[in-house]
C-alpha positions, 0 to 999 in steps of 0.5 A: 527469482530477484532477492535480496536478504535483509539485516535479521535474514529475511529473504524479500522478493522484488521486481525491477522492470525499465530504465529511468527515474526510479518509481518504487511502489509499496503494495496494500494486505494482503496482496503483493508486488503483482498489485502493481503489475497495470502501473509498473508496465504503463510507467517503465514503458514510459521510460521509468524504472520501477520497483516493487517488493512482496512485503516479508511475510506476502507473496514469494518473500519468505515468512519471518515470525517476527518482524511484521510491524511497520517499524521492520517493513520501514527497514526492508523498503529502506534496505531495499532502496540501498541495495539499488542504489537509487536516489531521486525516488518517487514513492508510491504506497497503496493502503498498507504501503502509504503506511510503510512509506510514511513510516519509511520517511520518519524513521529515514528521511527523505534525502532519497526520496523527490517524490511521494504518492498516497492512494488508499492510503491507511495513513494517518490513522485507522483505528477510531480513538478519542482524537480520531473519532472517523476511524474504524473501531476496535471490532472491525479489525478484531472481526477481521482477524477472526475471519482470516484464522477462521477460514481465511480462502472463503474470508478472502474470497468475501474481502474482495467484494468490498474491496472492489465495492462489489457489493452492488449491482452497478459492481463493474469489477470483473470476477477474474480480478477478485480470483487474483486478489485470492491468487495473491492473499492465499500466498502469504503467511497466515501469521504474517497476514495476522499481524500485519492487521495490527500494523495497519490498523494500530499504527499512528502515522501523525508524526511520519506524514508531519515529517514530510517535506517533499511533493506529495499527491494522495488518491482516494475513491470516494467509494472507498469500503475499506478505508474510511476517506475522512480518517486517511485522505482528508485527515493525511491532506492536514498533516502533510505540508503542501500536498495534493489530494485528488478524489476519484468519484466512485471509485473502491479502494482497489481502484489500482485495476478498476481505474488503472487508466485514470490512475496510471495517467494521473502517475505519469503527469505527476512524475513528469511535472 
């Protein structure tokens, strides 16, 4: 397997597929880099190269006991990027990742980075506060704690529904694609994933997207279950000068396979612009 080994030990996985402007992407919880697979092949086919590394603690990278915070997962991309030396990125971060992107931009800049693109992102906050009353509250995320230290195989297989907004009848998400997303849940840390729910839900990243002073572009499904549109898409589009927010209708919050065609072109057009 492609590793590298960062400053404090840990060993993170990560794929490096085509040739061209780098695309680096940054996956959701508690997936890993294989979230991206439909985007990394339609974009190195299409001359760009691209990168994506398993979170420490998720998929083939090792399982630190510490560490687990979006300060450290910041660190990892920014180790990452160094090690391959590559400049002119565009950044993409889905759900947890738009929140390692943002942290990684306010704690190292931009100077790396052309680009940044957010979809289902948790950016800029997720937990409901006074001054973020369309968060989530506390219990949400103390319930989903619960379930993963309870019986996480059964509390994943149930994530999915919502994850895909299968929940309905018009559900048109395939049950091959909810096994992958176990596949992949079932291979990181339990300690890892547990506090990883805190990372991306506790963290405020205001000041990372105020920091922002590249192209952005945030995608967001309306039929968003697990991130609240109003307190990431809308409040992200607020924070970060000159973006462009774009809205699938219908679409769940891994809308990276139910409209990966929508989405892979959407990519295209906005690394070519």
């Amino acid at each position: 397997m492609t590793t590298f080994t960062t400053q404090d030990g840990t060993e993170i996985y990560y794929k490096d597929w085509g040739t061209g402007p780098a695309v680096v992407f940054s996956h959701g919880w508690p997936l890993n880099a294989d979230a991206w697979e439909k985007q990394m092949v339609f974009l190195a086919s299409n001359d760009y190269r691209c990168i994506a590394h398993d979170r420490r603690g998720h998929g083939r990278s090792s399982q630190p006991w510490q560490g687990n915070d979006m300060d450290t997962y910041a660190d990892d991309l920014s180790e990452l990027i160094e090690k391959l030396a590559v400049s002119g990125i565009t950044l993409v971060g889905h759900s947890t990742g738009g929140g390692e992107v943002a942290r990684y931009i306010g704690r190292h800049g931009s100077q790396q980075v052309a680009k940044v693109v957010l979809v289902g992102s948790v950016t800029p906050l997720m937990l409901k506060t006074e001054d973020n009353p369309d968060g989530l509250p506390l219990k949400t995320f103390d319930g989903i704690r619960a379930g993963v230290s309870a019986d996480r195989a059964q509390f994943f297989k149930e994530l999915s529904k919502p994850f895909y907004s299968a929940t309905g009848p018009d559900a048109k998400v395939s049950k091959g694609i909810r096994n992958a997303f176990w596949l992949q849940a079932m291979q990181g840390g339990l300690k890892n994933e547990l506090d990883c729910i805190k990372a991306f839900s506790e963290t405020d990243f205001t000041e990372d997207l105020k920091a922002f002073d590249i192209e952005t572009l945030i995608i967001h499904g309306d039929d968003d279950q697990i991130v609240p549109i109003d307190a990431s898409a809308h409040a992200s589009y607020r924070l970060i000068k000159n973006a462009v927010l774009k809205i699938y209708p219908g679409a769940p919050h891994g809308l990276t396979d139910t409209h990966k065609d929508e989405l892979n072109a959407d990519l295209l057009a906005f690394l070519r612009n």
